[in-house]
N, C-alpha and C positions, 0 to 999 in steps of 0.2 A: 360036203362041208357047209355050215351055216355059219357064217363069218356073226352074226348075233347073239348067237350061245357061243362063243367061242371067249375063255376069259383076254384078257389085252396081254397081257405077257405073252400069250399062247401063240395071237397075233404076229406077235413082233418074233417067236422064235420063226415061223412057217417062213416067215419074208426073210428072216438071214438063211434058210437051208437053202430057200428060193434061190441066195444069190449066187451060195457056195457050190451049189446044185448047176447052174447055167455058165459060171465067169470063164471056164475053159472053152465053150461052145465057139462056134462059128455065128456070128451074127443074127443070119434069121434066125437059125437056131435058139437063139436067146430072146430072138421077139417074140417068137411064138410060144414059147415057155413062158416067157412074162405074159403075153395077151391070154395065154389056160388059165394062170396063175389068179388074176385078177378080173377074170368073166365073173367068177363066181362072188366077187365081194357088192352086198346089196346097195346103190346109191338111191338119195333121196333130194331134199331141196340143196340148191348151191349154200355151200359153206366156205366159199371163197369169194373174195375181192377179184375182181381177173384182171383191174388193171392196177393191182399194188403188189406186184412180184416178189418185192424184201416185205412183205406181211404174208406171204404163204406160211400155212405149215409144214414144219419139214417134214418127211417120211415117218420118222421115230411118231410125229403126233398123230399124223393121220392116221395111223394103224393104232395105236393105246387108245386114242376119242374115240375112237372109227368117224369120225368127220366124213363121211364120204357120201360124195356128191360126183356126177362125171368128171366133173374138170378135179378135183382132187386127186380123183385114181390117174388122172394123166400127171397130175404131180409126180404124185408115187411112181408112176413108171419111169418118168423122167429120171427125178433122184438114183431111184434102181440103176436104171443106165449111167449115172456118172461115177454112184458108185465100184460099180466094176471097172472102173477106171479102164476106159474103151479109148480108144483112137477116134470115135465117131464123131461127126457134126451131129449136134443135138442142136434142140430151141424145141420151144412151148408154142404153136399158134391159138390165136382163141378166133375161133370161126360164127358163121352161124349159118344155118343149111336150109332154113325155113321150118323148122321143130324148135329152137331154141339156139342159144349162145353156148358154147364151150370149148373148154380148152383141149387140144391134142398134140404129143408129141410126135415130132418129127425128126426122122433117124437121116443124115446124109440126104437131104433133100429128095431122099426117094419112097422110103416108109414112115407108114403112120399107126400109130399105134391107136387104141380106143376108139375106133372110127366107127367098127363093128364087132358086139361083144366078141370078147374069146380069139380075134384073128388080127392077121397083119394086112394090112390093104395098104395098095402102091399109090404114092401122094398120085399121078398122073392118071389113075382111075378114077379118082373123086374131086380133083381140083376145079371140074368142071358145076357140083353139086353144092358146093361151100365157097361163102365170102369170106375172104380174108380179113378180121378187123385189126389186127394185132398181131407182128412177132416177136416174141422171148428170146435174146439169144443168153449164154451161162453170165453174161457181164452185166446183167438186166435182174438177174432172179437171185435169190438167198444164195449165198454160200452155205455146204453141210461140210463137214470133215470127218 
């Protein structure tokens, strides 16, 4: 799939099958369906602020713009996950690993999403590789409904 031919409507339907498609799963199960899900969407320069959280764009934009940038898609995955209305501890960290600054979601202070395209890698595998500058917790960042 080339998420650039792809019209925006189209976008936005793949992300709702996405959700309807995972919300029964078992957790990893649902990260790593979300981390397939979003390997394949092309990022370019940052299209976000990372230290103004109530100015992100919500999920809806970032798929119709295609605004995407890393830290974006950790948006999106974020959103995803509260979407499905999970029981999990979420937050946004914005790190930087000696490549760049960006944002990643972190599931129950154990997984992280977007760290390496396409997969779930465990926060205590790579905690050692990344500075922390920033955490996001849900009382920090937009509200969506």
């Amino acid at each position: 799939m080339s998420w650039n031919n792809i019209p925006n409507e189209e976008r936005l339907r793949l992300w709702k099958t996405l959700r309807e498609d995972i919300k029964d799963l078992p957790v990893k199960e649902q990260l790593d369906q979300l981390a397939m899900f979003c390997r394949t969407i092309p990022f370019g320069s940052r299209t976000i602020d990372y230290y103004s959280p109530l100015e992100w764009p919500n999920p809806w934009e970032i798929l119709f713009h295609g605004t995407f940038c890393t830290s974006s898609i950790s948006v999106l995955m974020y959103y995803t996950l509260i979407l499905l209305q999970s029981d999990k501890n979420l937050e946004l960290i914005l790190v930087e690993d000696g490549d760049g600054i960006f944002l990643l979601p972190v599931i129950d202070d154990h997984f992280v999403l977007n760290y390496e395209l396409g997969q779930v890698s465990k926060y205590s595998d790579i905690k050692d590789d990344i500075k922390i500058l920033q955490r996001y917790h849900a009382n920090e960042i937009k509200k969506i409904t």
